[in-house]
OpenMM code with the backbone's topology and positions (N, CA, C; nanometers):
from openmm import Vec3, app, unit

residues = "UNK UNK UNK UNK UNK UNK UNK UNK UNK UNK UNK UNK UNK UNK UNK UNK UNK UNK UNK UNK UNK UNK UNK UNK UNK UNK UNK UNK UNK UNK UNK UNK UNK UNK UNK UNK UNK UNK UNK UNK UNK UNK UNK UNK UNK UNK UNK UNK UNK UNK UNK UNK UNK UNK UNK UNK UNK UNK UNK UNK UNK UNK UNK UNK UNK UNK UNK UNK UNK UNK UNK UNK UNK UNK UNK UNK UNK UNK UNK UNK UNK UNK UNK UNK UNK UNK UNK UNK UNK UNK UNK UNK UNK UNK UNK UNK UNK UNK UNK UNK UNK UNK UNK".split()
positions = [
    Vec3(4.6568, 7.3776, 24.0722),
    Vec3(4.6584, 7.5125, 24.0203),
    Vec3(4.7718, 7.5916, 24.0857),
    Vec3(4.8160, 7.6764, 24.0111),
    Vec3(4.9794, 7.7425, 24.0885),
    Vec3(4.9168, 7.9011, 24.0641),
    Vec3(4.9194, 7.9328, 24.2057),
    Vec3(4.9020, 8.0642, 24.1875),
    Vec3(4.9930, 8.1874, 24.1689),
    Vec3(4.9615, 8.2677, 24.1253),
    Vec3(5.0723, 8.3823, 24.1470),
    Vec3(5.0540, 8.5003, 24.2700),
    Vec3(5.2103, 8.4877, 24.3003),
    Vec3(5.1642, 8.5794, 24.4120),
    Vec3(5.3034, 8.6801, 24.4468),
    Vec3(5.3214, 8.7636, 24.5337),
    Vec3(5.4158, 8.8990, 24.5076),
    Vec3(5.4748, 8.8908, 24.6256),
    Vec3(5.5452, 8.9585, 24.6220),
    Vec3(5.6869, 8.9368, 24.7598),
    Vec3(5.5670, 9.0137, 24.8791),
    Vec3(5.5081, 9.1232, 24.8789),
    Vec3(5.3743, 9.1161, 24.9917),
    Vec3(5.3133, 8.9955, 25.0177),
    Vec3(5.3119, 8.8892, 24.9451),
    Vec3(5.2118, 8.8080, 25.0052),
    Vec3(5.3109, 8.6899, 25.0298),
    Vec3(5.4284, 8.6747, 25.0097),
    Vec3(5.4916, 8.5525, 25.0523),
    Vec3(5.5108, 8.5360, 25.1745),
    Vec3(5.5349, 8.5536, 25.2828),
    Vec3(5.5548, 8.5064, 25.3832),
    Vec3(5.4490, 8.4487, 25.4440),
    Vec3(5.3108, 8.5529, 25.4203),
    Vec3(5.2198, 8.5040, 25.4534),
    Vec3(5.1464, 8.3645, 25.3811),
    Vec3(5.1986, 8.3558, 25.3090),
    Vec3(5.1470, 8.2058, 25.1828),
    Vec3(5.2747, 8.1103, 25.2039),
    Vec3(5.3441, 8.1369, 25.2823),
    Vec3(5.4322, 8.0214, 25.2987),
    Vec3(5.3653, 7.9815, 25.4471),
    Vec3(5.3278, 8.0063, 25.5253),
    Vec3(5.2881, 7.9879, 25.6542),
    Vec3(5.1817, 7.8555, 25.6638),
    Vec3(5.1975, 7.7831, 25.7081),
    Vec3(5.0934, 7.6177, 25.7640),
    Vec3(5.1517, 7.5649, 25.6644),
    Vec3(5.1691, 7.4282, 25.6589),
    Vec3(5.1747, 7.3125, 25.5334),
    Vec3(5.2624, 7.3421, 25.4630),
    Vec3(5.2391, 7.2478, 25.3329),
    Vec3(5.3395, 7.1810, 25.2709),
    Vec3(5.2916, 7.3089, 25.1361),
    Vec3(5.4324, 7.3917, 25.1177),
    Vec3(5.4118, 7.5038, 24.9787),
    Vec3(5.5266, 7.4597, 24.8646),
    Vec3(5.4608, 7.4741, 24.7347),
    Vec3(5.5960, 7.4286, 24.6317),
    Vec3(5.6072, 7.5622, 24.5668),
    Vec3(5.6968, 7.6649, 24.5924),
    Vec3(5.6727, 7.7997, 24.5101),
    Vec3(5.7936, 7.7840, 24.4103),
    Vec3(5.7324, 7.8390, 24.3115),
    Vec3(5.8548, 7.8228, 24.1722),
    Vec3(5.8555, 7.9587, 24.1296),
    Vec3(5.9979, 8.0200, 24.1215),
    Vec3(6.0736, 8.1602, 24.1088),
    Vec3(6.0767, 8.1247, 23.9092),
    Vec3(6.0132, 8.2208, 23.8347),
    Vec3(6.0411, 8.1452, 23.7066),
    Vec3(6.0461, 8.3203, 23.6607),
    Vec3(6.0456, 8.3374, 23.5044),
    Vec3(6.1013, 8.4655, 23.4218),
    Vec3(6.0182, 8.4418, 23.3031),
    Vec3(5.9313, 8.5128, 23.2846),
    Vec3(5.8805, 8.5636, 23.1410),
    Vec3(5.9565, 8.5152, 23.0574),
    Vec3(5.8521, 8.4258, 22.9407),
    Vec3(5.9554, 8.3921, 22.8102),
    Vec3(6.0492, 8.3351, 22.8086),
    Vec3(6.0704, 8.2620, 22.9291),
    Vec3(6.1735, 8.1305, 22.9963),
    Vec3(6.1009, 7.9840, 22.9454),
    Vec3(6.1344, 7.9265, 22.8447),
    Vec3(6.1198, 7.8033, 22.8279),
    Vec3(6.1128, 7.7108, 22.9264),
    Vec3(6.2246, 7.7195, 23.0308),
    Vec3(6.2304, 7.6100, 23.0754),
    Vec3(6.1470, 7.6325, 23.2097),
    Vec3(6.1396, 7.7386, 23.2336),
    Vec3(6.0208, 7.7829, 23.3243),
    Vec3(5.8721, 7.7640, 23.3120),
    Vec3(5.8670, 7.7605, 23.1543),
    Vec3(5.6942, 7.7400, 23.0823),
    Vec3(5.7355, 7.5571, 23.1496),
    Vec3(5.8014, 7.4885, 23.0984),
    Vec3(5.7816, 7.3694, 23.0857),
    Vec3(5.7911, 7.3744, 23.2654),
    Vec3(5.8551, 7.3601, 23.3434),
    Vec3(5.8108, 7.4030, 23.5018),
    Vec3(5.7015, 7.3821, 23.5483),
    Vec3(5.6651, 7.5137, 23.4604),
    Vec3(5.5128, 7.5237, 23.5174),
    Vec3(5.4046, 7.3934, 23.5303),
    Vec3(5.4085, 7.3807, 23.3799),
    Vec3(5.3234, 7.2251, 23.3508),
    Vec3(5.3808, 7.1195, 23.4110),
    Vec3(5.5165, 7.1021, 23.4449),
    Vec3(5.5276, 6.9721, 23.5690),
    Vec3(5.4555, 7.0001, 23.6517),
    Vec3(5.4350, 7.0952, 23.6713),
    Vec3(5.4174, 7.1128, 23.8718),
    Vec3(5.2270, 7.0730, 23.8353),
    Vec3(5.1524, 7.1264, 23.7050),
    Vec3(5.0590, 7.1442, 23.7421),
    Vec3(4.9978, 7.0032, 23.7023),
    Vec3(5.1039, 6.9252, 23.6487),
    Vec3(5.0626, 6.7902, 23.6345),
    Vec3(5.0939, 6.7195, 23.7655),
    Vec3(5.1842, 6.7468, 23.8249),
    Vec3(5.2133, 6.6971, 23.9190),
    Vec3(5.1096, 6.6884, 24.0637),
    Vec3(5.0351, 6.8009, 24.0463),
    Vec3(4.9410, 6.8275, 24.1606),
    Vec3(4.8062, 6.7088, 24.1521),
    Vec3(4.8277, 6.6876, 24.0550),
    Vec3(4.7393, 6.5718, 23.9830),
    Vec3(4.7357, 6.4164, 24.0174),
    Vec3(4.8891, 6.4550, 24.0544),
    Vec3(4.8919, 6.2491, 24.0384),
    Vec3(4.8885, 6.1992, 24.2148),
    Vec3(4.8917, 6.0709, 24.2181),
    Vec3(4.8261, 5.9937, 24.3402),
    Vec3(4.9134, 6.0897, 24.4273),
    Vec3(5.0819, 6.0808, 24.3794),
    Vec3(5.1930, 6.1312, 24.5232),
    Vec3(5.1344, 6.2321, 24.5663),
    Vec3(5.1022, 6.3579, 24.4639),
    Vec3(5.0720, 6.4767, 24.5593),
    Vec3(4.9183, 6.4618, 24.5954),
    Vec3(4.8573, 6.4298, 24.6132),
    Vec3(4.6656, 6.4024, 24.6258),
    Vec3(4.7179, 6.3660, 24.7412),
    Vec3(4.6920, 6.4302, 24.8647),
    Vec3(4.5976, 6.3934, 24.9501),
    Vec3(4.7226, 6.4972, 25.1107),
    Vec3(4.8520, 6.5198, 25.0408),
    Vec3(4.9317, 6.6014, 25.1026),
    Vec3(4.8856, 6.7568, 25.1140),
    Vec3(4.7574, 6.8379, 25.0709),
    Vec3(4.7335, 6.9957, 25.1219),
    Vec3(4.8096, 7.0348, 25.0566),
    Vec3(4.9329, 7.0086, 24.9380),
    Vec3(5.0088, 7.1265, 24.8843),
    Vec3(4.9491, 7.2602, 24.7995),
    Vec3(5.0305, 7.3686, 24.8289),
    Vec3(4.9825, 7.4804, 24.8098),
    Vec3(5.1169, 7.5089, 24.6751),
    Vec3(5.0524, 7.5494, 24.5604),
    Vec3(5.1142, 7.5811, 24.4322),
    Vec3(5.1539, 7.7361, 24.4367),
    Vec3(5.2464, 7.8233, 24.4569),
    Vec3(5.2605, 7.9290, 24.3839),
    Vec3(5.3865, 7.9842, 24.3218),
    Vec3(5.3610, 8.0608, 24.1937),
    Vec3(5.4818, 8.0951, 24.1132),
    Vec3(5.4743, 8.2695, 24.1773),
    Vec3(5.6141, 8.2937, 24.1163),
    Vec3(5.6681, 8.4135, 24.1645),
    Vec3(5.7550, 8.4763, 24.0700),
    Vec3(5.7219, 8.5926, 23.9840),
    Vec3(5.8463, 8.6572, 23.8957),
    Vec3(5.9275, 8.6915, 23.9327),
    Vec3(6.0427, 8.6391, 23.8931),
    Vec3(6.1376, 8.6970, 23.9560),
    Vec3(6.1990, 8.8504, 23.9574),
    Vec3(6.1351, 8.9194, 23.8292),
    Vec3(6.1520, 9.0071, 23.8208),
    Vec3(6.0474, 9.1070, 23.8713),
    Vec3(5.9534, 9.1078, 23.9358),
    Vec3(5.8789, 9.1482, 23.9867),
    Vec3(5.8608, 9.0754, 24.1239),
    Vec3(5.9775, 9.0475, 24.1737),
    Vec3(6.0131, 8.9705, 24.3098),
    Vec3(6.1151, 8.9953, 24.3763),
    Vec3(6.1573, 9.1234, 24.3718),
    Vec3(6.3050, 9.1632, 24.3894),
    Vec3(6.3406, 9.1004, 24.5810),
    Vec3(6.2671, 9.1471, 24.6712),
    Vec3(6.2673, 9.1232, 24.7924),
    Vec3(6.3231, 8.9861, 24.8083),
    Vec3(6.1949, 8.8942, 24.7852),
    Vec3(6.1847, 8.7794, 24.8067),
    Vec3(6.3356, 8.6702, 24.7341),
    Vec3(6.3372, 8.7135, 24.6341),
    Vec3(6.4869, 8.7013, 24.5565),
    Vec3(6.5912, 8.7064, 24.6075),
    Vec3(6.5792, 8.8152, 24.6713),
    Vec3(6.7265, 8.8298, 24.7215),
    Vec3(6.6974, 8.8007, 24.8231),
    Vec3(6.6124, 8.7816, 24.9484),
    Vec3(6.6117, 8.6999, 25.0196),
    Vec3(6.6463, 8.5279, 25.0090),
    Vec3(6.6063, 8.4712, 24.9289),
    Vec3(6.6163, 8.3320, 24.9390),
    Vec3(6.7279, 8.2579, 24.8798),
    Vec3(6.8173, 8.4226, 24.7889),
    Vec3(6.9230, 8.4188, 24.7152),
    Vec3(6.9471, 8.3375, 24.5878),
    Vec3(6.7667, 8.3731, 24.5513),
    Vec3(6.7345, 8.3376, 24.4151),
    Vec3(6.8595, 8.3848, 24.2470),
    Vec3(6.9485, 8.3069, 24.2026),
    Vec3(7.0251, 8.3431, 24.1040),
    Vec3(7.0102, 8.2764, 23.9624),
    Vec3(6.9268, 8.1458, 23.9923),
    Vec3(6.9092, 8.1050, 23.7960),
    Vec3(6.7678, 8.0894, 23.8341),
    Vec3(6.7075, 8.0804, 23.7180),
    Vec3(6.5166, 8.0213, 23.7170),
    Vec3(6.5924, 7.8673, 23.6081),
    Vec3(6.4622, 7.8021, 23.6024),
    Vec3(6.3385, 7.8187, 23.7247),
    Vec3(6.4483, 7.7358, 23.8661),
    Vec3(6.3860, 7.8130, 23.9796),
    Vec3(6.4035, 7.7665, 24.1262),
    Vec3(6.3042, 7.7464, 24.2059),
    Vec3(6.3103, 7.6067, 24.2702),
    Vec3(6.1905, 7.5609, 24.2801),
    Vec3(6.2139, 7.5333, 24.4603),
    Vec3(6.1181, 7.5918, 24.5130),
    Vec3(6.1498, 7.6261, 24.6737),
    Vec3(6.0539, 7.5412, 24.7497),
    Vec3(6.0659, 7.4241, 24.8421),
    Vec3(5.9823, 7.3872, 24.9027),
    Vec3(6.0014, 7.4126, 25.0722),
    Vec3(5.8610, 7.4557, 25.1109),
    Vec3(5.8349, 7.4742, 25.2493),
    Vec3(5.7600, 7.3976, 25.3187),
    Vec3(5.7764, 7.3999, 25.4679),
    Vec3(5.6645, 7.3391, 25.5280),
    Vec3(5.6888, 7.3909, 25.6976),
    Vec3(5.5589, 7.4356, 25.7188),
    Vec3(5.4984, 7.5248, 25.8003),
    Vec3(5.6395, 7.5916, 25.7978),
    Vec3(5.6407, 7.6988, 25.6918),
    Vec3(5.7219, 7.8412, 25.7131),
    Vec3(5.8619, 7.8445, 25.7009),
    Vec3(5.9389, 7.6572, 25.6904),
    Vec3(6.0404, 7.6635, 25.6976),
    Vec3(6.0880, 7.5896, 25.5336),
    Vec3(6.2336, 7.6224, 25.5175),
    Vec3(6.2297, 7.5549, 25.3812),
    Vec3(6.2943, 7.4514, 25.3749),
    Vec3(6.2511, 7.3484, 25.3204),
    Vec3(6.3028, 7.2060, 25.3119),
    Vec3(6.3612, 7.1840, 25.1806),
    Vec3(6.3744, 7.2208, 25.0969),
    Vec3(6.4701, 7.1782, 24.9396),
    Vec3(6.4509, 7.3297, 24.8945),
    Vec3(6.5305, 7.2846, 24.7699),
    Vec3(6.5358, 7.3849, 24.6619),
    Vec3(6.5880, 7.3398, 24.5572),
    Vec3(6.5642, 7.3511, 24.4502),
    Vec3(6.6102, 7.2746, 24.3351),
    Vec3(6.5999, 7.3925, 24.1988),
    Vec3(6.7536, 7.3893, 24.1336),
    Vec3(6.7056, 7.4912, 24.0192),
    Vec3(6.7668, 7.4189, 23.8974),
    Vec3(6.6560, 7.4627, 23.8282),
    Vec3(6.6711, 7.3985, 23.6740),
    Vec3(6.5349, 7.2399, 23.6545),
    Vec3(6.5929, 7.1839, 23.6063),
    Vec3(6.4279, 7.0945, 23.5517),
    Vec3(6.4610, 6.9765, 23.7152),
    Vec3(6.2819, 6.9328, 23.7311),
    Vec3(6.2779, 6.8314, 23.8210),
    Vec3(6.1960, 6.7505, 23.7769),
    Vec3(6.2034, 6.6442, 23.7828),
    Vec3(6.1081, 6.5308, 23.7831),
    Vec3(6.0084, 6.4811, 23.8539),
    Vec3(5.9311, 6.4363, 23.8169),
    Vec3(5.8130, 6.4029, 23.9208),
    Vec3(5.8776, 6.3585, 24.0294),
    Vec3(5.9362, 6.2396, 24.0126),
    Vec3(6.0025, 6.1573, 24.1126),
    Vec3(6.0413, 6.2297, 24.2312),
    Vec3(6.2130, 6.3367, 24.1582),
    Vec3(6.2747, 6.4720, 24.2347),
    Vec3(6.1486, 6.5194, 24.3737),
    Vec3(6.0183, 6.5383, 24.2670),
    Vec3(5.9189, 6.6274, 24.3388),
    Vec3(5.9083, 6.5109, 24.4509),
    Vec3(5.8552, 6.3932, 24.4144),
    Vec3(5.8325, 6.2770, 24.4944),
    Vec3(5.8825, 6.3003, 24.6230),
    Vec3(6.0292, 6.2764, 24.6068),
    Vec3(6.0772, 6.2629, 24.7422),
    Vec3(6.0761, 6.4011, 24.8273),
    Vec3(6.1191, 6.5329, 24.7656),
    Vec3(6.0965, 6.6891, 24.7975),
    Vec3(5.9740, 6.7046, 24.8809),
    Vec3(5.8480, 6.6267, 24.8459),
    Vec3(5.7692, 6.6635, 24.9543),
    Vec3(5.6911, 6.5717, 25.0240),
    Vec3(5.8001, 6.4501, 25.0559),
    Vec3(5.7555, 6.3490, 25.1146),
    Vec3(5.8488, 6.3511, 25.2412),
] * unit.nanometer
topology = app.Topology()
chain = topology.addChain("A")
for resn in residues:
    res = topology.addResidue(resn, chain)
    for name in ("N", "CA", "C"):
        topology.addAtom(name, app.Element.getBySymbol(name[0]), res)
């Protein structure tokens, strides 16, 4: 499940473990399709059993956090672990992509 959550609550939701947050835009195709990787993805054997934490973020209702992380195309797909960021990937990913991102 990918939650949504607001530049108030990011820092604190990036904190412990392994987080996959995806920066996406209203009425973004390729952001809808995003979405459903990730939430298929939470599904399969790779991610089961890693604690990952799902959340999306508008970008337009994310101004802070945006320009902090120097968010410029969607979808951008940000991975953390305990607080720090380990990839980033913008535009489409593959399971696989994801595979290794949070392995």
């Amino acid at each position: 499940m990918i939650t949504e959550i607001t530049d108030r609550e990011f820092e604190a939701s990036i904190k412990g473990g392994l987080v996959i947050a995806l920066f996406y835009k209203d009425k973004c195709p390729y952001c809808n399709a995003m979405k459903k990787i990730l939430t298929k993805f939470a599904g399969m054997p790779a991610a089961q059993g890693k604690q990952i934490k799902y959340f999306q973020l508008n970008r337009e209702s994310c101004p802070e956090t945006v320009k902090e992380l120097g968010v410029s195309r969607i979808p951008s797909l940000f991975i953390f672990r305990d607080n720090e960021k380990i990839a980033e990937k913008t535009g489409d990913v593959t399971y696989r992509q994801l595979e290794k991102m949070v392995s």
